[in-house]
Every structure is written in C-alpha cells, then in structure tokens.
C-alpha positions as CSV (number, residue, x, y, z in Angstrom):
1,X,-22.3,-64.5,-33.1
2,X,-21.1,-61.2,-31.5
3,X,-23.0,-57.7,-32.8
4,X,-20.3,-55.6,-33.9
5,X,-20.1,-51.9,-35.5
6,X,-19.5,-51.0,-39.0
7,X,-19.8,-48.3,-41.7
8,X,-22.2,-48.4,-44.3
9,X,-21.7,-46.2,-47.1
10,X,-24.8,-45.5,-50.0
11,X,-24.7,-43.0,-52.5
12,X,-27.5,-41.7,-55.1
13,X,-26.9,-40.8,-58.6
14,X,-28.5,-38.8,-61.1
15,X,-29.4,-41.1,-63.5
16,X,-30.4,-40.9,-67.3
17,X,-34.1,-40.3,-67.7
18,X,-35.9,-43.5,-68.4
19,X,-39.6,-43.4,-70.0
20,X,-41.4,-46.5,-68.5
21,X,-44.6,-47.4,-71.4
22,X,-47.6,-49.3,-69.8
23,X,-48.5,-52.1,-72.0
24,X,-51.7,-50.9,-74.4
25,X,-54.0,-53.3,-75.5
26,X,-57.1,-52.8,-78.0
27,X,-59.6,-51.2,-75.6
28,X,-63.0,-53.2,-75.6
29,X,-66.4,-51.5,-75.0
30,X,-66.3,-51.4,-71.1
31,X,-63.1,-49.3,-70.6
32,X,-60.3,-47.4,-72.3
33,X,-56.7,-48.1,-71.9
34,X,-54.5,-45.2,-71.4
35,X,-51.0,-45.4,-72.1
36,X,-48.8,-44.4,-68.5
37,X,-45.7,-43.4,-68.5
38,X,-42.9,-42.2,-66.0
39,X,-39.6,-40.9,-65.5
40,X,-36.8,-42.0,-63.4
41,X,-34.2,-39.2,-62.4
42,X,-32.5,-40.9,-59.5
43,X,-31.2,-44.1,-58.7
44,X,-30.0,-45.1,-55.1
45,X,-26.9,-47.8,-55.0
46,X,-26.0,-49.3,-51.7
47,X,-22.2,-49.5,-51.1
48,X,-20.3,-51.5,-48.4
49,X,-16.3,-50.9,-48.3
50,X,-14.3,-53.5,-46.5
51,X,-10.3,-54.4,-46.5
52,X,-8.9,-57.3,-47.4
53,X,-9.8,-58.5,-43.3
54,X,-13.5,-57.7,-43.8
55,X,-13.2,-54.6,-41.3
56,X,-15.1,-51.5,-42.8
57,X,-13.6,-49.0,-44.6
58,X,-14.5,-45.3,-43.4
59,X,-14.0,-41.8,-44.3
60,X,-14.7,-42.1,-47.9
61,X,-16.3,-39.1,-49.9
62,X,-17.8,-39.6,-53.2
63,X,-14.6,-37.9,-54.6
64,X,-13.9,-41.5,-54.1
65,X,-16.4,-43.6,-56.4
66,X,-17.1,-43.7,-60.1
67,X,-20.6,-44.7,-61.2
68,X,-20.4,-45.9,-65.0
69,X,-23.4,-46.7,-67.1
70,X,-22.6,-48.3,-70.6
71,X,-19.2,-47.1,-70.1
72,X,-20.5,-43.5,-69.5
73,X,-19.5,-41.9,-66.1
74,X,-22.6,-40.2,-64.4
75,X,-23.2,-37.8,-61.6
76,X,-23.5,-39.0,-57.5
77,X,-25.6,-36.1,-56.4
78,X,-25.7,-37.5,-53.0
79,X,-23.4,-39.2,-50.7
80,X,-24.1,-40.4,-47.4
81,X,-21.9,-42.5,-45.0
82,X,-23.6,-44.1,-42.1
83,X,-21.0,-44.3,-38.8
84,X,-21.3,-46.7,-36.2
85,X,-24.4,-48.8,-37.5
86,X,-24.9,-52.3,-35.6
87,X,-24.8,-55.1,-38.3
88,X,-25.7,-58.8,-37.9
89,X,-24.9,-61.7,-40.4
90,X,-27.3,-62.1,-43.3
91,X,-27.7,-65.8,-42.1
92,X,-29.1,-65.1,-39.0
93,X,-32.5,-63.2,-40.1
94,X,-35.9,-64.9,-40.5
95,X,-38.4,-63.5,-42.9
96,X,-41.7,-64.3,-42.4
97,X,-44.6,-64.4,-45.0
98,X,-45.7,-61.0,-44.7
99,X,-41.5,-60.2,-45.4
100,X,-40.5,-58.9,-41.7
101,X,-37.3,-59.4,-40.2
102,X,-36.8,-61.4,-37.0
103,X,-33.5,-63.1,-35.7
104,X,-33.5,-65.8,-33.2
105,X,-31.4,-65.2,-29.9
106,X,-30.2,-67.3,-26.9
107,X,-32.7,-67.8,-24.0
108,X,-31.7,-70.5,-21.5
109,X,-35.1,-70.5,-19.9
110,X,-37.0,-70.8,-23.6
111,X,-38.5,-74.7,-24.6
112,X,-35.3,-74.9,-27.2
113,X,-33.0,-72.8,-25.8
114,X,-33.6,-69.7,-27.9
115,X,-36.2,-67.2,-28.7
116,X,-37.5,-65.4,-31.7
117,X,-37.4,-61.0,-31.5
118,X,-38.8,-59.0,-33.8
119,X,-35.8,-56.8,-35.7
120,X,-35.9,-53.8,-38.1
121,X,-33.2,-54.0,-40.6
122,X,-31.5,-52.1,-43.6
123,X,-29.4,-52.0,-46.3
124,X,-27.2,-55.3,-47.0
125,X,-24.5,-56.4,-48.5
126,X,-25.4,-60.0,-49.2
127,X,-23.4,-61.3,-46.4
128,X,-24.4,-58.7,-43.3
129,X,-27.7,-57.0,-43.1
130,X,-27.6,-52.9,-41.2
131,X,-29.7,-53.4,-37.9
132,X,-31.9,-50.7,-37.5
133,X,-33.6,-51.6,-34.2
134,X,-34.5,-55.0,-32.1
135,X,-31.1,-55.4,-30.6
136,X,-27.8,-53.7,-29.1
137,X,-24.5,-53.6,-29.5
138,X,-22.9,-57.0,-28.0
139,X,-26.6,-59.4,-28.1
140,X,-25.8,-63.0,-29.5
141,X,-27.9,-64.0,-32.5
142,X,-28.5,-67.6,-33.8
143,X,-27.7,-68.7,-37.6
144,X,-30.0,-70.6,-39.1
C-alpha cells in the first residue's frame, strides 16, 4: 500500500477542573498514607476530518468544532492543523512488547521477501496511524 499525504487536525480544550483522590487506607505502624490529589485543566482530542471519499478535509479553524461535555459547550484554547503529514494504514504497524512501532516493507533480496523497519508514529484515527519518521513519501508497506 502506497504512502500518501493527509491533514491531521487536533485541538485542546480547557476542560472542567477534575480533583483526582488517591485511595486512603488505615495507615499501619510502618508508614502513613497521605491522601494525593490533582487537577486536570486541559484535555487534548485528536480529530481527523475526511469527505465522504476518505480524502482529508483541510483548512478548518476551530471556529469550526464544538466540544460538548454533558451537554455543556466548553472552550478549545488551542487549535492546531498538521499539513502534509505521511500516514500509513493502522493494519500495517507491528508493536512489539516494549510498545514500539515497526511496519514491514518489501525487500526482494530478504529470506521472505520483506523486511521489518523501525517507524515513529503519531496520532491515529483507528483506521491510519500519522508517520512521524521511518519512511517517505511513496515507500510500500505490508499489512499484516
């Protein structure tokens, strides 16, 4: 499968604070438990816009989005598009136990006819995966 361009758009918004409680449990006579707790002020939401053919949509702004949370609309406080990002199909990476990426590509003069390289990826939208670095525009990549 042919390595093609596309737009990936993300945005972050400002999100309700959240307190996070640790768990507290009746300290015994060798330590103390102290309650922890933490506040999240930003939540980051991945977005890829396609048409109806699966081609990207660009140009968007986040004049163009609506974030609702229990029916309440909140705040994007940052928008990003990313032009002209390489993507490959989600199908074709292999994630080894430590959780890196790698893809398989063709190699006529490898044992089976392929070869496994080493990729850095990015965001995903379940079906294609934002290629970071390991490949250029145009390589062939094997699905598993």
């Amino acid at each position: 499968m042919r390595l093609c361009r596309c737009c990936f758009l993300f945005f972050t918004l400002a999100f309700g604070i959240t307190t996070i409680a640790a768990q507290t449990s009746v300290p015994d006579s060798a330590s103390t438990v102290f309650p922890f707790q933490s506040k999240v002020n930003v939540v980051l939401v991945d977005v890829v816009v396609t048409n109806g053919k699966d081609e990207p949509v660009t140009g968007l702004d986040k004049k163009d989005f609506q974030v609702l949370e229990d029916g309440k609309k909140q705040v994007i406080s940052v928008f990003e598009e990313h032009k002209g990002v390489l993507q490959i199909p989600e199908g074709s990476i292999i994630y080894d136990k430590d959780k890196k990426a790698s893809v398989e590509v063709p190699d006529p003069k490898a044992k089976e006819g392929k070869r496994k390289l080493a990729v850095n990826i990015g965001i995903s939208n379940g079906a294609k995966t934002e290629l970071l670095q390991g490949l250029k525009e145009g390589d062939q990549v094997v699905l598993q």
